[in-house]
MITORDREN-610758 format. One record per atom (N, C-alpha, C): residue in one letter; x, y, z. Coordinates in steps of 0.001 Angstrom, whole numbers, plus 500000, padded with zeros to 6 digits. Layout:
% MITORDREN-610758
AXYZ ...
% end
This chain:
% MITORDREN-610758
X500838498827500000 X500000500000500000 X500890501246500000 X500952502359499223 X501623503592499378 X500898504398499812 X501911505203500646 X501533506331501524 X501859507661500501 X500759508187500230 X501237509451499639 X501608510994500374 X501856511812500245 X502308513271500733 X501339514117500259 X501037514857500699 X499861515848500490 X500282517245501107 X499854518287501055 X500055519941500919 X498792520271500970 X498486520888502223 X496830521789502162 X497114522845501546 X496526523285500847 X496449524499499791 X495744525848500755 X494763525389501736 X494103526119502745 X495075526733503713 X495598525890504581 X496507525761505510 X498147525650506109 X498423525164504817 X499612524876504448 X500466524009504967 X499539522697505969 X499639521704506840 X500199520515505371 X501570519731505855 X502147518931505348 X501597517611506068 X501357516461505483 X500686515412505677 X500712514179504953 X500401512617505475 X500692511709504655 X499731511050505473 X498929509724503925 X498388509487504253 X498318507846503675 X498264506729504108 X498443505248503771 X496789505226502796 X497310505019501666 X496219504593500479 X495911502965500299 X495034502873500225 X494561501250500074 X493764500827498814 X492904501978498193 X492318502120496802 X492587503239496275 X492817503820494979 X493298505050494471 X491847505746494510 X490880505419494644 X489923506501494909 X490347506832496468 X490754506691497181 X491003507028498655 X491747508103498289 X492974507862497185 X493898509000497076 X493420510103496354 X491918510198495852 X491541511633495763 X490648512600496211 X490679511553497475 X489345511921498479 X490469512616500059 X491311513024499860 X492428513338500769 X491924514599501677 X491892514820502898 X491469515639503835 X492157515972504669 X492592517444505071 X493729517880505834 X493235517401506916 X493950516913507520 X493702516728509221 X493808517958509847 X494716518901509548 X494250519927510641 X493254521012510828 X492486521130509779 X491649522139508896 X490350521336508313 X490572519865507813 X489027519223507384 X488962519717505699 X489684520411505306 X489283520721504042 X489811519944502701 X489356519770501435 X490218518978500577 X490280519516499647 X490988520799499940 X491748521335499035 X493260521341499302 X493760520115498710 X495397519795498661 X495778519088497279 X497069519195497601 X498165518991496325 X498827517694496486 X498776516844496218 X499699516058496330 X501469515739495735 X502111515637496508 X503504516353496700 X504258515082496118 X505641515325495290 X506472514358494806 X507204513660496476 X507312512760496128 X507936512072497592 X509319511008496813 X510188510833497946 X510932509761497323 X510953508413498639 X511526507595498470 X511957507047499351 X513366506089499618 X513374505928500718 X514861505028500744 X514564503670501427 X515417503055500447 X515438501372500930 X516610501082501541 X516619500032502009 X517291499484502704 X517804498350502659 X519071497297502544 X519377495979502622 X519375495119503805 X519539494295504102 X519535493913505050 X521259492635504769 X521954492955505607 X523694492747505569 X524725493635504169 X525279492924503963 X526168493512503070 X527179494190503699 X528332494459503012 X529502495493503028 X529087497470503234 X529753497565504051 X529570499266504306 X529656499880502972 X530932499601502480 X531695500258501237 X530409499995500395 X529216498903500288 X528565498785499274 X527433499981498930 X527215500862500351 X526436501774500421 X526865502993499326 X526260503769497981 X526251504805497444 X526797505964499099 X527976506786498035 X528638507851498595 X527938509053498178 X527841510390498340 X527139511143497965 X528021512077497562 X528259512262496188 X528484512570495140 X528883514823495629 X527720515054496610 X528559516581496714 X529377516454498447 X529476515581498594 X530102515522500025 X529685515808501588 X528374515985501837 X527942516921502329 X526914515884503664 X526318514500502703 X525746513816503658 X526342513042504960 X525302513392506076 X526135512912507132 X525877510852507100 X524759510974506156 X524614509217506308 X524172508901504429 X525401508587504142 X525417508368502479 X524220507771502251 X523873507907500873 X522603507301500741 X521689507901500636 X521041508585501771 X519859509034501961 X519534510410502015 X520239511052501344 X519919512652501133 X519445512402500138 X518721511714499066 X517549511794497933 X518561512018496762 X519943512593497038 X520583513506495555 X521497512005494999 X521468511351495303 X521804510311494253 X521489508711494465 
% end
């Protein structure tokens, strides 16, 4: 099931919400306000292995992340 990201357009309350049918995902309601007028927002996500080598983890390319990988930029 994906969780999508949402943006009240009213409120400007950031929010996510676990979808189970895609009509759910256009029936989306700010929780803090009640209203459904929102945007739904690009999201990414990060996976994970389970063992492996450190070295096997992606380095981040401008130097900057404190935990490679998971700053989204590569």
């Amino acid at each position: 099931m994906p969780i999508f990201e949402y943006l009240c357009d009213d409120c400007g309350n950031k929010f996510e919400k676990l979808v189970r049918r895609s009509a759910e995902a256009a029936g989306a309601e700010c929780p803090s306000c009640g209203r459904d007028h929102v945007t739904t927002q690009v999201s990414s996500f990060a996976a994970r292995t389970n063992g492996g080598a450190k070295d096997s983890m992606p380095s981040c390319p401008f130097g900057m992340c404190a935990t490679p990988g998971l700053c989204g930029r590569n």
